[in-house]
One Martini backbone bead per residue (centre of mass of N, CA, C, O) as a GRO file, in nm:
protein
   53
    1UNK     BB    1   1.649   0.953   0.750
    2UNK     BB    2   1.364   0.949   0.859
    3UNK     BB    3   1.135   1.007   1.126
    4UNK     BB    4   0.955   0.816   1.286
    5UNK     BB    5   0.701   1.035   1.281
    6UNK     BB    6   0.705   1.025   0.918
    7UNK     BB    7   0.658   0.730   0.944
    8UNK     BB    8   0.413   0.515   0.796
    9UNK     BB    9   0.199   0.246   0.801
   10UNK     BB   10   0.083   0.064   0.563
   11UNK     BB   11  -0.217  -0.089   0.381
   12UNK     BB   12  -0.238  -0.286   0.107
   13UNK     BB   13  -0.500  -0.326  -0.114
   14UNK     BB   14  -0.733  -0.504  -0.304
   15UNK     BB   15  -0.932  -0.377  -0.572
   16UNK     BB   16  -1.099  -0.692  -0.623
   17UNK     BB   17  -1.160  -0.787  -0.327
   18UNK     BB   18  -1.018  -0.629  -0.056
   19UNK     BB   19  -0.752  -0.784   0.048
   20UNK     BB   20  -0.480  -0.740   0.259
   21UNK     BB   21  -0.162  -0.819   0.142
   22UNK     BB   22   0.013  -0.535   0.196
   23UNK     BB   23   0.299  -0.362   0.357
   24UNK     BB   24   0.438  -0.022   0.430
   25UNK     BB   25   0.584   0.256   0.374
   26UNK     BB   26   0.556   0.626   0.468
   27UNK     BB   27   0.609   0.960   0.375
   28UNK     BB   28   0.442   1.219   0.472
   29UNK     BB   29   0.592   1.411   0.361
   30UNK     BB   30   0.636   1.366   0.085
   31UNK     BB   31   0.410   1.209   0.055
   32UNK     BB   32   0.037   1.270  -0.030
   33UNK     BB   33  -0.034   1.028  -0.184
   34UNK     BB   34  -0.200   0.743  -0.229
   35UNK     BB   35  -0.089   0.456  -0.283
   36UNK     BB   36  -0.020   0.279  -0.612
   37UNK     BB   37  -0.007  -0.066  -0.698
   38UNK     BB   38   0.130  -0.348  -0.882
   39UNK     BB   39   0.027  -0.647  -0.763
   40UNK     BB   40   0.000  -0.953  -0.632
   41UNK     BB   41  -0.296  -1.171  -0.577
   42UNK     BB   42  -0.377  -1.495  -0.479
   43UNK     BB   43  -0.660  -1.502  -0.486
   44UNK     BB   44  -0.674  -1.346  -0.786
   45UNK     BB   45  -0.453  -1.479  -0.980
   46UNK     BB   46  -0.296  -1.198  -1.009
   47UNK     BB   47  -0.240  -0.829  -1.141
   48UNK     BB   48  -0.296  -0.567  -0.961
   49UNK     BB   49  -0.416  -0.332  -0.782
   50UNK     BB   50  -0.296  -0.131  -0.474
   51UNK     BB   51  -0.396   0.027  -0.225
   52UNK     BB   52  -0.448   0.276   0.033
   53UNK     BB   53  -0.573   0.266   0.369
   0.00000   0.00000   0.00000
């Protein structure tokens, strides 16, 4: 398991709203660039991308 300090809570904003709808973990050392899933927005009753802030 990771450090806690190579750890980062990020949040993730759907691309077409704009608004956080979840919450993950990163780990610093192995990922570097910034994370991107197709998750569902509640909001825009879709599956959209969320990107990390």
């Amino acid at each position: 398991m990771a450090k806690k300090e190579n750890v980062l809570i990020v949040a993730l904003a759907c691309s077409q709203c704009g608004r956080y709808n979840y919450y993950t973990r990163k780990n610093r050392q192995k990922v570097r660039a910034k994370l991107a899933f197709r998750k569902y927005c509640r909001w825009c009753r879709k599956h959209t991308e969320h990107k990390e802030v």
